[in-house]
C-alpha distance (Angstrom), angle and dihedral (degrees) to the residues before:
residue distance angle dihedral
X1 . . .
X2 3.69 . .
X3 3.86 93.8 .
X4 3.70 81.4 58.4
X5 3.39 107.5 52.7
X6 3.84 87.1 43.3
X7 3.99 88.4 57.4
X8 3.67 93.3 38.4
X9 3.90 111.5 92.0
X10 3.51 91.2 178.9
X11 3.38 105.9 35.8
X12 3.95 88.8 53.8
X13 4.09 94.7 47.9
X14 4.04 85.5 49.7
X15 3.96 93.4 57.5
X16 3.54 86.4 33.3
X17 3.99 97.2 62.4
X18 3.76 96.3 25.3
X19 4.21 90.7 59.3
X20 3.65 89.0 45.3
X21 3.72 99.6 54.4
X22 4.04 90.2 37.7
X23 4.37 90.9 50.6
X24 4.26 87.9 37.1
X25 4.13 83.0 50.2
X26 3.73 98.2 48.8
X27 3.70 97.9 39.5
X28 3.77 92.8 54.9
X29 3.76 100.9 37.7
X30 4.60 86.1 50.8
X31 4.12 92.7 43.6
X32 4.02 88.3 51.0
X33 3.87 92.4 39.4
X34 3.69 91.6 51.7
X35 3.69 100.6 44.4
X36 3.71 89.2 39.1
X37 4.23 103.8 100.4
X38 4.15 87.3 40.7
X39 3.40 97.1 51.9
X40 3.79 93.6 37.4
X41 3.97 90.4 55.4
X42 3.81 97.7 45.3
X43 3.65 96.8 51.6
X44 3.97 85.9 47.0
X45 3.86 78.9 47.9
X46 3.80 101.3 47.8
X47 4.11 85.3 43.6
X48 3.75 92.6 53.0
X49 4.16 89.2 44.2
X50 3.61 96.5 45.7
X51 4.04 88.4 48.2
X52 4.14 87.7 46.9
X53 4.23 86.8 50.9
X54 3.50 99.6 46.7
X55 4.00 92.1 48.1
X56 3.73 90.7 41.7
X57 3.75 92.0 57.9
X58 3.79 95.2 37.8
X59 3.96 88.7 56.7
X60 3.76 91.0 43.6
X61 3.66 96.4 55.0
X62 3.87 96.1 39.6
X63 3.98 84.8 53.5
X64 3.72 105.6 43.8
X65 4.20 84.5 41.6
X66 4.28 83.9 77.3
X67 3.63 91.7 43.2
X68 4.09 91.5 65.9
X69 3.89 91.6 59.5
X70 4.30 90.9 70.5
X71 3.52 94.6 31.3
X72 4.19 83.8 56.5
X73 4.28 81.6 47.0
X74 3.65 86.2 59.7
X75 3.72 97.2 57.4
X76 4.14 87.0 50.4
X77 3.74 95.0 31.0
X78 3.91 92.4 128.2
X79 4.23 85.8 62.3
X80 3.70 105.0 46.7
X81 4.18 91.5 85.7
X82 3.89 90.1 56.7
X83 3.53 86.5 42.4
X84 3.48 104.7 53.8
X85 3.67 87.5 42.5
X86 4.16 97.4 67.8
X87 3.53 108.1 48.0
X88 4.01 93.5 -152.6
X89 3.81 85.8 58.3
X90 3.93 86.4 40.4
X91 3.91 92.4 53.7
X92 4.07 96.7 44.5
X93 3.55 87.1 56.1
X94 3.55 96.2 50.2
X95 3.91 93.8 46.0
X96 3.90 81.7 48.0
X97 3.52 101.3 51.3
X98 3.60 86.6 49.1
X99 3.42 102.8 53.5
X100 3.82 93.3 55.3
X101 4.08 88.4 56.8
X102 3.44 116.5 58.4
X103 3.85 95.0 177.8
X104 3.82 90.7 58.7
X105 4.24 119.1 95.6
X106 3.52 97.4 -178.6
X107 3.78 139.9 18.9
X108 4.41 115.8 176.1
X109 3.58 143.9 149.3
X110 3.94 131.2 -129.3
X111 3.87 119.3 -153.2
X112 3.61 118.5 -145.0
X113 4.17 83.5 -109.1
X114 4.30 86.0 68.5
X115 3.81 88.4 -102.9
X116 3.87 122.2 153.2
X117 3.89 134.2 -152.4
X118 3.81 109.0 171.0
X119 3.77 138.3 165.0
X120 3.71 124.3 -156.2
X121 4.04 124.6 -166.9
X122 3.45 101.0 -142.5
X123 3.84 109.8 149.6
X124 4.14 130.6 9.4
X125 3.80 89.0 -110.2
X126 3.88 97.5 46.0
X127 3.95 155.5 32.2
X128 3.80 127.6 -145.2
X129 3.90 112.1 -134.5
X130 3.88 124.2 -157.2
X131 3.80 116.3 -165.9
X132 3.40 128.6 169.9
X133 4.06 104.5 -127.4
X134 4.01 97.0 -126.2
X135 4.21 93.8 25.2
X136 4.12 82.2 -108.3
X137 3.81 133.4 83.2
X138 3.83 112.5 -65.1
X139 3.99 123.0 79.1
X140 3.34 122.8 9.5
X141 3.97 123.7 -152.6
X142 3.75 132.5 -159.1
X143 3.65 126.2 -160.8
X144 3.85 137.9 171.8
X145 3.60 112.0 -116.6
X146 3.84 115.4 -165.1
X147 3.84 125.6 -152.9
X148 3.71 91.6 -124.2
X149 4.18 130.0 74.1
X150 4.24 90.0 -93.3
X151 4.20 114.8 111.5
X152 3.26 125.8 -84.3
X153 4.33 105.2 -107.9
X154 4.13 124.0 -144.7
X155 3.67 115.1 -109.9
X156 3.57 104.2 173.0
X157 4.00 145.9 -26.0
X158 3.60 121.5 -137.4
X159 3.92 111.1 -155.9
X160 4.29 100.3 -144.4
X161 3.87 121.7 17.7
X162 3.61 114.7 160.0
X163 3.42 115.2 172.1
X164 3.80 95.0 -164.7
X165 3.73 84.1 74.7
X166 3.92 95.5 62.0
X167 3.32 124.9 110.3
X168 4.16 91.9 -139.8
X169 4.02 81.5 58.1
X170 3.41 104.2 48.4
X171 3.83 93.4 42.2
X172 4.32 88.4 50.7
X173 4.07 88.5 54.3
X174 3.70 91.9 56.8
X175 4.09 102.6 46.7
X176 3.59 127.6 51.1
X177 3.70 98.9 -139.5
X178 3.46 126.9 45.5
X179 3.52 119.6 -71.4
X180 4.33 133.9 -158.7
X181 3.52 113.5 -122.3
X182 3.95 130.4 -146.1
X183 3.84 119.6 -90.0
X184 3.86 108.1 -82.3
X185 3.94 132.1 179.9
X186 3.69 112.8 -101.1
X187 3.96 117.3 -105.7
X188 3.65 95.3 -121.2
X189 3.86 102.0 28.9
X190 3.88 113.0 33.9
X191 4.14 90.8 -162.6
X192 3.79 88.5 54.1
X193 3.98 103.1 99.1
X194 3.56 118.9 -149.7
X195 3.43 146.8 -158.8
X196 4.02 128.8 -166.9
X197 3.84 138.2 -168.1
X198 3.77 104.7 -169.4
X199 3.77 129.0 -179.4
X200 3.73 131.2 -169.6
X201 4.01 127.0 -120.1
X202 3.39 120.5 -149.6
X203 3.58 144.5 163.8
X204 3.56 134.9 -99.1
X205 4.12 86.7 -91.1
X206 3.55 91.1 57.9
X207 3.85 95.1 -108.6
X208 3.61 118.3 142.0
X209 4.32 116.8 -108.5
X210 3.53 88.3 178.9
X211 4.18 147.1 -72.2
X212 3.93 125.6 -79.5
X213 3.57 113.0 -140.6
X214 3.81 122.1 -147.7
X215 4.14 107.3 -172.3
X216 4.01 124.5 -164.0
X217 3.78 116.4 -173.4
X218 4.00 119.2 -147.7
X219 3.66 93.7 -133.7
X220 4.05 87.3 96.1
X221 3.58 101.5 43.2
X222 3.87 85.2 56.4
X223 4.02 90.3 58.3
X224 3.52 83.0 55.5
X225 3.35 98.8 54.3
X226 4.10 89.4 40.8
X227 4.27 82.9 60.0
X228 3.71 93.5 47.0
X229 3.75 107.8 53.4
X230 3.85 103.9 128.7
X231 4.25 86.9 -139.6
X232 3.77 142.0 4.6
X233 4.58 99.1 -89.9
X234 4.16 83.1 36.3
X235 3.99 117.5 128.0
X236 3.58 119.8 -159.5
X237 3.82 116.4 -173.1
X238 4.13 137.9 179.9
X239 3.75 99.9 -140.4
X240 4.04 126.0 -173.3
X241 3.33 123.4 -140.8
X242 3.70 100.3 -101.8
X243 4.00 81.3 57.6
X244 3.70 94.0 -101.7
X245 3.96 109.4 150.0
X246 3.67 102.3 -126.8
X247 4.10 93.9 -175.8
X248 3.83 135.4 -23.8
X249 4.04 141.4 156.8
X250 3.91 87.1 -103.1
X251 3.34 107.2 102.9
X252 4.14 87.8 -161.3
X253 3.94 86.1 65.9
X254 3.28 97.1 62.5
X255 3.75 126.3 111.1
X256 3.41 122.2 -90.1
X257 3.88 131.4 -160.3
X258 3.99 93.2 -8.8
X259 3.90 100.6 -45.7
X260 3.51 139.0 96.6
X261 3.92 117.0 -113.9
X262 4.06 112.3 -123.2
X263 4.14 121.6 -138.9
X264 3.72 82.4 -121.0
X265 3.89 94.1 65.4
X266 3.89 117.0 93.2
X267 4.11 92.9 -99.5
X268 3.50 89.8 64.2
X269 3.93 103.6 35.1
X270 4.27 80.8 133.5
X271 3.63 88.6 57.7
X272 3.91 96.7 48.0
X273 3.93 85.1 69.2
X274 3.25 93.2 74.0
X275 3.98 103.9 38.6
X276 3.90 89.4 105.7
X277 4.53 92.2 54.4
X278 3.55 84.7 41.0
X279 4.26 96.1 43.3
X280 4.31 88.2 67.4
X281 3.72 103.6 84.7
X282 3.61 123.9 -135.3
X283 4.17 90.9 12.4
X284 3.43 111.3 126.6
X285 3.87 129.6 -174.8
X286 4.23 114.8 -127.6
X287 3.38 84.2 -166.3
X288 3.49 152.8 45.8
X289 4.09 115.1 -87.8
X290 4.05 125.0 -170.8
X291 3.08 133.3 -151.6
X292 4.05 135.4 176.2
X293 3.78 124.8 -107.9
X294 3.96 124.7 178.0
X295 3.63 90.1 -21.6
X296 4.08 101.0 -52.0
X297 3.77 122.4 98.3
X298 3.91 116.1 -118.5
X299 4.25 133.0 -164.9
X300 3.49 120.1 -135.1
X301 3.80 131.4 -174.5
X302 3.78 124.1 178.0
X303 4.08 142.3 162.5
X304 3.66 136.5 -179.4
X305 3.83 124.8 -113.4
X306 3.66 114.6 -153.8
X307 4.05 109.1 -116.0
X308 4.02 88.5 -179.3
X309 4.03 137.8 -30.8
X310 3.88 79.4 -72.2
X311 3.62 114.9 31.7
X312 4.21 125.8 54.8
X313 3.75 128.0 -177.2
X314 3.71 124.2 -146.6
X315 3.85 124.4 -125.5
X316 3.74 109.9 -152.9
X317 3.68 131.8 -168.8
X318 3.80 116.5 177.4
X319 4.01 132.8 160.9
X320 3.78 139.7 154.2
X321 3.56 117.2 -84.2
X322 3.53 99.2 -133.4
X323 4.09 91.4 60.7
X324 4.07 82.5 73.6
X325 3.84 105.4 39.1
X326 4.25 105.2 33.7
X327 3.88 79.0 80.2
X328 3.63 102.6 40.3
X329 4.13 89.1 45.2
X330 4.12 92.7 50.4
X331 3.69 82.9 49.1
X332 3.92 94.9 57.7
X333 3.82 96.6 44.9
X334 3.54 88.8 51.3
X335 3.93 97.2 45.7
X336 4.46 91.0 54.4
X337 4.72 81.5 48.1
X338 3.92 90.9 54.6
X339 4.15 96.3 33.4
X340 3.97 87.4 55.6
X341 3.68 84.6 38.1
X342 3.97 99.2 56.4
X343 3.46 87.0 37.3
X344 3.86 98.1 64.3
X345 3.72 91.8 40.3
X346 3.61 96.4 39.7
X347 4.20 88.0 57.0
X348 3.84 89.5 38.0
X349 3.93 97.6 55.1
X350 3.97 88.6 34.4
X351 3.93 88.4 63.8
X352 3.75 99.8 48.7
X353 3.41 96.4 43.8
X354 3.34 98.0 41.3
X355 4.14 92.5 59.7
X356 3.77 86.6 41.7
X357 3.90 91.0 54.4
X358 3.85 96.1 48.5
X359 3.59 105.5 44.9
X360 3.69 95.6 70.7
X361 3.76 89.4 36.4
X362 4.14 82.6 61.1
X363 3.85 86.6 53.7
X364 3.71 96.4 54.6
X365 3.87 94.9 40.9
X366 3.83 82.0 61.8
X367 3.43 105.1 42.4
X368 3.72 85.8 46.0
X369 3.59 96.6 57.4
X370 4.26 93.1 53.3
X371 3.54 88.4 48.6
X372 3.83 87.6 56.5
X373 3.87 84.8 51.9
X374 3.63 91.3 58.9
X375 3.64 106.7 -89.9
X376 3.62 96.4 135.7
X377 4.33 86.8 168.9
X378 3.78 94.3 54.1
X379 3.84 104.4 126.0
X380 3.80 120.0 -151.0
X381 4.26 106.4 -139.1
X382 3.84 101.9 -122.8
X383 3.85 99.0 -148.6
X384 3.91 96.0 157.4
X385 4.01 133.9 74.5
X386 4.26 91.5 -157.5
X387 3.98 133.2 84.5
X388 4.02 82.0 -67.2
X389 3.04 97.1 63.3
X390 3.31 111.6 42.9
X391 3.81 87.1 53.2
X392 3.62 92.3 63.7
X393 3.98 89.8 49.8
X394 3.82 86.3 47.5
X395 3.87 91.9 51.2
X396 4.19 92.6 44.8
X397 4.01 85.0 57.7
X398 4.26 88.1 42.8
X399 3.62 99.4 90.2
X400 3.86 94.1 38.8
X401 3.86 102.5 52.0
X402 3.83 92.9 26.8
X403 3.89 89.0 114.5
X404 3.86 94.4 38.8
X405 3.82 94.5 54.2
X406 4.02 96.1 48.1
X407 3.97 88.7 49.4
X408 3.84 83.9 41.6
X409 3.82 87.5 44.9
X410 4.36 94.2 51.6
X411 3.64 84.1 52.5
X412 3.37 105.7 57.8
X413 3.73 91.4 40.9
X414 3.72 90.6 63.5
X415 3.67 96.9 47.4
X416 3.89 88.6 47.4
X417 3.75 84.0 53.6
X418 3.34 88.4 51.9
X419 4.16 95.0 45.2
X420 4.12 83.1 46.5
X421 3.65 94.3 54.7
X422 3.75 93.6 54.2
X423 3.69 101.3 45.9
X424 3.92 92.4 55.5
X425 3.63 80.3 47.9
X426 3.93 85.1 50.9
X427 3.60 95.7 35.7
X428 4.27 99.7 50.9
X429 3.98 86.0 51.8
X430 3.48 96.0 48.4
X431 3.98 88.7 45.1
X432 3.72 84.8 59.1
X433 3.78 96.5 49.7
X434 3.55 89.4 51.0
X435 4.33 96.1 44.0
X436 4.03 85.0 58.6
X437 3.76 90.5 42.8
X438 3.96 92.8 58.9
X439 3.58 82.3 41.2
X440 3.26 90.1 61.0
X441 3.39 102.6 36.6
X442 4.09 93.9 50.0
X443 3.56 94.2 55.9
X444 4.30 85.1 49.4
X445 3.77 84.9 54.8
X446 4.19 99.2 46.5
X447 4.04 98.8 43.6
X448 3.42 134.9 72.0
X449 3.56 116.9 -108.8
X450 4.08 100.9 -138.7
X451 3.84 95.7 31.9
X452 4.05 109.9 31.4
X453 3.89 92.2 -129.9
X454 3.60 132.2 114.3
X455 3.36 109.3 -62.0
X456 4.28 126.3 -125.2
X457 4.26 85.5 -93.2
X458 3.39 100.8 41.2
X459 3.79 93.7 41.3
X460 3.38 104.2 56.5
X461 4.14 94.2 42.8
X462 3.65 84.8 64.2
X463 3.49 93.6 44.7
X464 4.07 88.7 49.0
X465 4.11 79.5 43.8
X466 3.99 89.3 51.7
X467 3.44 116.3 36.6
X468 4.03 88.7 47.6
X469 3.79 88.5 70.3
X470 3.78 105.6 21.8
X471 3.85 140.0 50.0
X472 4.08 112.0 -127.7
X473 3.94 140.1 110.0
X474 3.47 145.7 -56.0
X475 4.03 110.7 -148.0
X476 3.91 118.7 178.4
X477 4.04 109.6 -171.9
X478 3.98 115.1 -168.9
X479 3.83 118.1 -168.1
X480 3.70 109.6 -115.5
X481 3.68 116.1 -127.2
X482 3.63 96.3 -5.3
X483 3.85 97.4 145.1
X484 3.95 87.1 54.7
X485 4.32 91.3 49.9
X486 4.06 88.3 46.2
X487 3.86 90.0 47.4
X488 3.53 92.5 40.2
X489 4.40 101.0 45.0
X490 3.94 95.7 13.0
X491 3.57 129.6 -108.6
X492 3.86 101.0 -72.2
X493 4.01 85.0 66.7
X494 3.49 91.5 49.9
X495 3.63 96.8 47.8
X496 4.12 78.9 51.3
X497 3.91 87.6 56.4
X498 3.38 92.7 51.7
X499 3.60 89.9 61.6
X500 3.33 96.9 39.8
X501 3.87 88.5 57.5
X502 3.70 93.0 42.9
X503 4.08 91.4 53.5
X504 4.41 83.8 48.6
X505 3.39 97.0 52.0
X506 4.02 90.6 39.1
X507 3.91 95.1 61.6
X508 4.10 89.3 47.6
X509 3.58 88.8 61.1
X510 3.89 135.2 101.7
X511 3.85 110.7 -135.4
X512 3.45 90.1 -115.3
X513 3.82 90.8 65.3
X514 3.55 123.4 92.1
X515 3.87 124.3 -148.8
X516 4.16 126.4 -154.9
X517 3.40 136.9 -177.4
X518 3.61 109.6 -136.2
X519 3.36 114.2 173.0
X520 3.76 134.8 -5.1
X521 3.74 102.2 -65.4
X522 3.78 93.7 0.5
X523 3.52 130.0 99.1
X524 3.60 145.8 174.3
X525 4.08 139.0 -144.2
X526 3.84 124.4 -160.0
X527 3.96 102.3 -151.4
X528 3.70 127.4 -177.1
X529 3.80 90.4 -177.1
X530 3.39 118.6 134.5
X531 3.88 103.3 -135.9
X532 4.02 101.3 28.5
X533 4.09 86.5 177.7
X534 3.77 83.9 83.5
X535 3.56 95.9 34.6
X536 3.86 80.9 58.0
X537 3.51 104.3 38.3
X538 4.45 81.4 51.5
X539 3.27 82.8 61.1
X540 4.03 110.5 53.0
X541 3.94 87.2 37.4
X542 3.86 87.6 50.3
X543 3.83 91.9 49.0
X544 3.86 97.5 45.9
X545 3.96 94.3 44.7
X546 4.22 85.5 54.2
X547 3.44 113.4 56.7
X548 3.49 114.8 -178.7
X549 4.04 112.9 -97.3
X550 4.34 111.2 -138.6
X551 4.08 108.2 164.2
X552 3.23 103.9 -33.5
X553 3.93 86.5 -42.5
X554 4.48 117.8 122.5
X555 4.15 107.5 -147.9
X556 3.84 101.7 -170.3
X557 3.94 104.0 -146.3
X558 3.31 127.8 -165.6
X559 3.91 143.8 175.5
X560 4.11 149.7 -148.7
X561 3.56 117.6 -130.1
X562 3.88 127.6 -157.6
X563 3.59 124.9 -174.8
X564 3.80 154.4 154.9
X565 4.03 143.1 178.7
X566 3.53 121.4 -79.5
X567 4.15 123.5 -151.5
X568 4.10 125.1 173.8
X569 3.81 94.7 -93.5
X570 4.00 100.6 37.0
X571 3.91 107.6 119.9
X572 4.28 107.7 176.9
X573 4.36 96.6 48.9
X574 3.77 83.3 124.8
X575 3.33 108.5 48.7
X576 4.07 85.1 37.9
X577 3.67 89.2 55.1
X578 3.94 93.5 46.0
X579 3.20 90.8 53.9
X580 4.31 97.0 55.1
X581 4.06 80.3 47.3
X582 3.84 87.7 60.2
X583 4.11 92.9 44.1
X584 3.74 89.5 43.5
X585 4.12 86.7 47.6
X586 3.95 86.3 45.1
X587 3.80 100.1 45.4
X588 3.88 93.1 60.4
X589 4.29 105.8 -68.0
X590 3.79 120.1 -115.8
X591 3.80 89.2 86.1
X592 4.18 146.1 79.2
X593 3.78 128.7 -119.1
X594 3.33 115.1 -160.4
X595 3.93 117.6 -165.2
X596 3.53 107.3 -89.3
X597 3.67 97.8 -144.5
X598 4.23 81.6 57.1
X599 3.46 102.6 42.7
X600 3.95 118.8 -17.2
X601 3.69 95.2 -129.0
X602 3.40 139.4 142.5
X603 4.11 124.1 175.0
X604 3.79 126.9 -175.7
């Protein structure tokens, strides 16, 4: 048997390939049984997490958003009595406050009388005003209010509004910080859930003047929730303690008629399973727990978001097992039917072919060996039409055109040499074209089209690149009173002032520093200078010594500037910078605020 197998080329080859495939089958189909249930639970796991995370830091950022509005009153504290007092001044720094905070629907003020003045961002092209009629409780009026010059237009009149009577009012009275309400109905649209941080003003006596209002409607926490659903049957909810559901993607949870459905309603009998997990405040699972419901097994995953020091909500993601593994079983059924398949064909197909490959290959090998003995007329029988076949026609004709094909052979390298030699030629020149091309095309991609400076991309990679290894400043200059010069001359002189104010700033600058366009009329400079009060003050004097020349016409220009230190390490210089541009914009414009912690400067 063993001499045999030894003598047996094809025999050998067959068991050869046929126990390869059989042990290569096996050892794959145990090492992906046995890891199967871990690695199916972690990647429900990781899903889950990731889901949790991205919710986590949506909420966070959508509640800490409202909480930059009163720490911006504190800065201007000494103003808010006159401003409260005119209710033009009032309603420009509503309108203002909400055009710096996107995430906010609705920013008013209640007088100790129950009067309302509100302003709701509702569309891109339009705000939604609430006033009270006599600025004291009684009817209460909404109107659209567009951007543009065009009349405000009535939407509705409400016939008794008294703000003293809200819970949000009441609850800002009593605490001297501000304070997050319950969810309430909206005043317009009942099925509109809010939520409100409210804050009392008052004098220097203590006495109250009256409670700002910031409002944040569920509607966009529920998107959120929508985008972060770990699979397609998934439910994520934001549940209170008490068990009311504050959002999810269910549309069943939603509120109806003005109140919030509770997880221990019949909608949400899955949800009542896990009121006593979700009861112990500030717990959170790091993993996923199960639990049994009518029979099937389900996954759950929740955390707790901190509201305040004293409140939490819980994030909840929950879905039926079986939604995860129905596919992942079918799979592995199927994968052991095709392995056994493949196997039987692969060692049925292997045998025949393997006979039909090395009977011809025994022809040749004999052939070959009386050629080598001198019989240069031995004929090989071609009795095949495949690559066999035409190798013993090819080695018949060897011996005969042996001579031909190496003169053929020289030939053709020399002409190849040839062909070589002029597509390196080819190939270095079109390497060139190509260099200046991405040349071309990188400096397209890092300047702005309008002024020629870096654009908002490029601008703030290098100041990412910069301020990572070097100390220096962050400056960010707003045009003042741009929108009234383009509605005034028309955007082509505008987009000349722009220049104009690019080619000021330009000739103030060190070579070192680096100048962006950020925005429309916004800009930024990247300064290492050492004292950037005269870099600043260069600036303004610059500016208001080089009006802008239009036919025989002088437009005086001039700018706010906000900025702050930056150090390798320092994460917030934009936002702290912003933030001087909107005290310098507040404190009268034609001037730069330079964060006081950085620099304790302030330059009209």
């Amino acid at each position: 048997m063993l001499t045999l197998l030894s003598n047996n080329l094809v025999l050998r080859i067959q068991l050869t390939l046929s126990l390869f495939i059989i042990l290569t089958a096996l050892t794959i189909s145990l090492l992906w049984h046995h890891s199967y249930e871990q690695d199916h639970r972690l990647t429900i796991e990781k899903l889950y997490r990731h889901s949790s995370e991205t919710i986590y830091n949506k909420l966070d950022s959508f509640f800490s958003k409202v909480h930059e509005v009163y720490l911006h009153q504190d800065v201007i504290q000494e103003q808010l009595t006159d401003i409260v007092k005119d209710r033009e001044h009032l309603l420009a720094y509503l309108t203002n406050a909400l055009n710096h905070h996107e995430s906010i629907d609705y920013f008013y003020f209640a007088n100790t009388q129950g009067g309302l003045l509100s302003v709701g961002q509702k569309l891109k092209q339009h705000f939604v005003r609430f006033e009270s009629q006599n600025g004291k409780a009684g009817p209460l009026l909404s109107y659209r209010t567009s951007y543009t010059v065009q009349p405000d237009r009535f939407i509705k009149r409400i016939r008794n509004f008294d703000a003293r009577q809200r819970l949000w009012y009441q609850d800002a009275i009593n605490n001297n910080s501000p304070v997050w309400s319950d969810i309430y109905p909206g005043v317009v649209n009942n099925d509109r859930l809010g939520i409100t941080l409210s804050k009392a003003l008052r004098d220097q006596h203590g006495e109250v003047i009256g409670v700002w209002g910031v409002d944040l409607t569920l509607s966009s926490i529920e998107k959120a929730l929508l985008n972060a659903k770990p699979s397609k049957n998934s439910i994520v909810a934001l549940i209170d303690t008490n068990g009311d559901i504050l959002a999810s993607s269910d549309i069943n949870h939603r509120a109806k008629n003005g109140k919030l459905v509770n997880i221990t309603s019949g909608p949400t009998s899955v949800l009542s399973e896990l009121l006593p997990s979700l009861s112990q405040e500030g717990e959170s699972h790091t993993s996923i727990q199960s639990f049994d419901y009518k029979g099937e097994t389900w996954l759950n995953f929740h955390t707790h978001f901190p509201l305040s020091k004293k409140r939490s909500v819980a994030i909840v993601i929950y879905s039926p097992e079986s939604e995860f593994t129905q596919d992942l079983i079918q799979t592995k059924h199927y994968s052991f039917i095709i392995a056994a398949l493949i196997i039987m064909i692969a060692v049925y197909y292997g045998s025949r072919r393997t006979i039909r490959l090395l009977t011809p290959i025994r022809q040749l090998t004999k052939a070959t060996e009386e050629i080598s003995q001198g019989k240069w007329l031995q004929k090989i029988a071609v009795e095949h039409d495949d690559e066999v076949g035409k190798l013993a026609l090819s080695f018949n004709k060897m011996t005969i055109h042996l001579e031909a094909t190496i003169s053929q052979l020289d030939k053709q390298k020399q002409e190849t040499d040839h062909l070589n030699q002029k597509l390196e030629e080819r190939v270095r020149e079109r390497t060139q074209e190509l260099s200046a091309a991405n040349h071309q095309l990188r400096k397209l991609a890092n300047t702005d089209a309008l002024t020629g400076i870096a654009n908002q991309r490029h601008f703030w990679e290098t100041f990412a690149h910069r301020s990572e290894e070097n100390n220096g400043w962050l400056l960010i200059l707003d045009l003042d009173d741009f929108k009234k010069l383009n509605d005034t001359f028309g955007h082509v002189i505008g987009d000349l002032a722009l220049k104009h104010f690019t080619r000021v700033c330009e000739t103030c600058l060190a070579t070192s520093d680096i100048i962006g366009r950020i925005g429309g009329e916004e800009f930024a400079i990247w300064s290492e200078a050492n004292d950037v009060e005269t870099l600043t003050k260069r600036i303004l004097l610059k500016l208001k010594h080089s009006p802008l020349h239009i036919e025989g016409c002088q437009i005086k220009l001039s700018a706010s500037i906000g900025g702050t230190d930056c150090f390798p390490g320092k994460v917030n210089s934009y936002a702290i910078a912003d933030n001087m541009l909107y005290k310098a914009k507040l404190t009268g414009k034609k001037r730069a605020v330079i964060d006081s912690s950085a620099n304790n400067s302030e330059q009209s």
